[in-house]
C-alpha positions in Angstrom: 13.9 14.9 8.9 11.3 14.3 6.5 9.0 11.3 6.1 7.5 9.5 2.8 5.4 6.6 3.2 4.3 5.3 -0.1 1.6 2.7 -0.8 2.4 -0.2 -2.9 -0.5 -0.9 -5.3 -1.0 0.7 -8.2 2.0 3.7 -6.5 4.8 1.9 -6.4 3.8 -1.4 -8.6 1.2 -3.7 -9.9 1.6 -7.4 -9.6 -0.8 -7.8 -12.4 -3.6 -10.0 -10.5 -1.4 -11.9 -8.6 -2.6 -10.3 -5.4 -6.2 -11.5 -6.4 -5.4 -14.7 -7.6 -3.6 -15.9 -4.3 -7.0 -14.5 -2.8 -9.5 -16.3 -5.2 -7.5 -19.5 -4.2 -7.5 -19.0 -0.5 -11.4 -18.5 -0.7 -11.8 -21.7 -2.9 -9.6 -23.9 -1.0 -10.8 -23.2 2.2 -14.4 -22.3 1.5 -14.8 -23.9 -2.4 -15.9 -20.5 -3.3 -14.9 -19.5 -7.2 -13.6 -15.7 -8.0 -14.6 -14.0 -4.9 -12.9 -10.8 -5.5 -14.9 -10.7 -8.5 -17.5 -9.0 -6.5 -15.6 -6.4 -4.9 -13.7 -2.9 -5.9 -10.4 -4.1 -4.0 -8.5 -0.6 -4.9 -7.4 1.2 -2.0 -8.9 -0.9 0.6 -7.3 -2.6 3.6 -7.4 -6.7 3.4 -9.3 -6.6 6.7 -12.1 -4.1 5.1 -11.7 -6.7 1.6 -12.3 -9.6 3.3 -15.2 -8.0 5.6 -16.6 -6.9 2.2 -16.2 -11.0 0.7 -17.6 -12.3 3.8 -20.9 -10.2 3.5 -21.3 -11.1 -0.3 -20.7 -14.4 -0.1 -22.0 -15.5 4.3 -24.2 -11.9 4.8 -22.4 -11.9 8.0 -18.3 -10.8 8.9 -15.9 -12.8 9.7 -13.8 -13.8 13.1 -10.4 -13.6 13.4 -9.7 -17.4 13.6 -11.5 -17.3 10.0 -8.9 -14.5 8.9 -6.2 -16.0 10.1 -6.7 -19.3 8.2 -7.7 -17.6 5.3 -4.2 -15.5 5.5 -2.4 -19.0 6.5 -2.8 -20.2 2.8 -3.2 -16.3 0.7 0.6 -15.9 1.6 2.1 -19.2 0.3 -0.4 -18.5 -3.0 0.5 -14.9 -3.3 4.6 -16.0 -3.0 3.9 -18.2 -6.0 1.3 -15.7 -7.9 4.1 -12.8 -8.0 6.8 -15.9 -8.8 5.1 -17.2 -12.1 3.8 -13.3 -13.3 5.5 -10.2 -14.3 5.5 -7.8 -11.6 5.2 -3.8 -13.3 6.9 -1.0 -11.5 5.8 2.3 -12.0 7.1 4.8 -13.6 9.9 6.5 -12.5 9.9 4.4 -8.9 13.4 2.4 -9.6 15.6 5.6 -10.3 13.0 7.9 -7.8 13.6 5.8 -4.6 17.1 5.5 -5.3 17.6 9.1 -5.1 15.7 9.5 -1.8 17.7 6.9 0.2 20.8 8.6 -0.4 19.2 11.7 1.3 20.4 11.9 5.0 17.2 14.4 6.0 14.6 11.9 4.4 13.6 8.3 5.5 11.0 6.1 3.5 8.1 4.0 5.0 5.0 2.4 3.5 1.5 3.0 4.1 -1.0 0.2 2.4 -3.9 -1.9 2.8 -1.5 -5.0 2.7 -1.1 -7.5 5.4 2.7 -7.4 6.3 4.0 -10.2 5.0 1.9 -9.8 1.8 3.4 -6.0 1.4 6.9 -7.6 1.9 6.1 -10.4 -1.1 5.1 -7.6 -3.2 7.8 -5.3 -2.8 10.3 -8.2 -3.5 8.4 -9.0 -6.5 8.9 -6.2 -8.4 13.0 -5.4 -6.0 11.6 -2.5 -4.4 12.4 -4.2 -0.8 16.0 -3.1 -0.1 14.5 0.7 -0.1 11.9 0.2 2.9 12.5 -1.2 6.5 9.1 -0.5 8.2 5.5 0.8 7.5 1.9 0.6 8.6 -0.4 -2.3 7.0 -3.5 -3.6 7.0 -2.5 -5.9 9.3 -1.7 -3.0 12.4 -5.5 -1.7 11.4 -8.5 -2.0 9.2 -8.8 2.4 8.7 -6.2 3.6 6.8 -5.5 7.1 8.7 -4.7 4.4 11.6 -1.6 2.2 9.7 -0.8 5.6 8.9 -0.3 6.7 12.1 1.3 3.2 13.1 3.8 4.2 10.1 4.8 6.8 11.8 5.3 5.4 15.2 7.4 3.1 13.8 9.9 5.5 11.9 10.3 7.2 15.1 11.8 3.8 16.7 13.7 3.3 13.4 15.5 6.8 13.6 15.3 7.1 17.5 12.8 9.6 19.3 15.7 12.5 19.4 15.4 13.4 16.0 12.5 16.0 15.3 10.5 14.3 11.9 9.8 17.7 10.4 7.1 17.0 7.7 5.3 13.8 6.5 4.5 13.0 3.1 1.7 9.9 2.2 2.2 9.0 -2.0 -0.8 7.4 -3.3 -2.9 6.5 -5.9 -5.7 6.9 -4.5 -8.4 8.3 -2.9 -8.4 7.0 0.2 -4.2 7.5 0.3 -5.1 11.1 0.0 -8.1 11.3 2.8 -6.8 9.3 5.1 -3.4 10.9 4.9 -4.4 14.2 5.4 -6.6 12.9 8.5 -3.1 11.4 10.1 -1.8 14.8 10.0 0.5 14.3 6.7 1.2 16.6 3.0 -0.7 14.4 0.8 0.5 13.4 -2.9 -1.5 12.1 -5.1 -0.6 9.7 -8.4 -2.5 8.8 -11.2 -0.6 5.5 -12.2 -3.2 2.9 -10.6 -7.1 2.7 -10.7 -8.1 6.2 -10.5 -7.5 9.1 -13.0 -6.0 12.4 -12.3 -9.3 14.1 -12.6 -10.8 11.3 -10.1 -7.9 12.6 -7.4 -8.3 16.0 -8.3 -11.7 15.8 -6.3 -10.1 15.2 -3.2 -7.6 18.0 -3.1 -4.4 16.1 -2.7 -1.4 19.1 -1.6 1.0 17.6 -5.0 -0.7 15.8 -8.1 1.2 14.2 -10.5 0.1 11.8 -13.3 3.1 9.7 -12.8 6.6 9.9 -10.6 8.6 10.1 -13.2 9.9 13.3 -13.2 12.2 13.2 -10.7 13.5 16.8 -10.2 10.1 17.7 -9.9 8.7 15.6 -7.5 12.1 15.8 -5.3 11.3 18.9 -5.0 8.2 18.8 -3.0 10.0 17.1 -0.4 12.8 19.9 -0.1 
């Protein structure tokens, strides 16, 4: 059995701002701060390393967990609505691409993002990606990446039961820290050029595949064979 674990932004779709607009309106209802992600480079961060990196800008301190709660209490309500009233883009290639690889019987397909749960689940229904995934690591299991990683994979072993041996595990991203991290848990990193970050940007890091989208599908099938 093989295991894939894609991330969501900017690898398998973009919800065009929604993500930081339901964030922006959290912030400013709870704390009347305007445009706090302005601040920030948000790309391939968790939400808990985001919002650490908001709360130092804006308080020079981090936050509690009561605060993060409350702040996620009204982000996943606004990002529902966000990813309602915008277009959500899928990459390209993902639709046909993930419909191949569920029909595999020696393949199973996770997620491995930055996303809070619930927010990973809005965006994936956003842009009808959902039906394909049933578990995943998040932002919300751990703040270091190489952690929901790990998490990820914990969690396909209860999905498939413990019995069957998951020979090799694949992490898709789009960035960076998709490709370090991933390689820390242990897993044949791929890397994609479709979000914030150029080929030549993830060429630095060494990913095992490179592609500058998924479109090709015999092709990138076959790195999972």
């Amino acid at each position: 059995m093989k295991l894939l674990l894609f991330d969501i932004d900017g690898t398998l779709l973009q919800t065009n701002g929604a993500g930081t607009r339901a964030a922006n309106r959290a912030f400013e209802k709870i704390y009347g701060i305007k445009e706090a992600m302005t601040k920030i480079d948000a790309a391939g961060k968790t939400d808990p390393i985001i919002l650490k990196e908001i709360f130092l800008n804006e308080f020079n301190r981090d936050y509690a967990h009561e605060e993060a709660q409350e702040l996620y209490k009204y982000y996943v309500p606004f990002l529902e609505e966000e990813t309602g009233m915008s277009q959500t883009t899928v990459m390209p290639g993902i639709p046909r691409l993930l419909e191949t690889l569920s029909l595999r019987e020696d393949m199973i397909l996770g997620v491995a993002t930055g996303n809070i749960e619930q927010g990973a689940w809005i965006k994936l229904r956003s842009g009808g990606l959902d039906s394909h995934f049933s578990f995943g690591g998040f932002g919300s299991d751990s703040h270091i990446r190489e952690h929901l990683i790990l998490k990820a994979y914990e969690r396909a072993s209860d999905h498939i039961g413990n019995s069957i041996d998951i020979k090799k595990r694949f992490v898709i991203g789009d960035t960076p820290y998709d490709i370090n991290h991933g390689r820390a848990a242990g897993a044949i990193t791929v890397g994609v050029a479709t979000g914030g970050y150029s080929r030549v940007d993830l060429e630095e890091h060494n990913p095992d595949y490179l592609f500058d989208d998924l479109s090709d599908l015999d092709s990138v099938v076959r790195i999972f064979e």
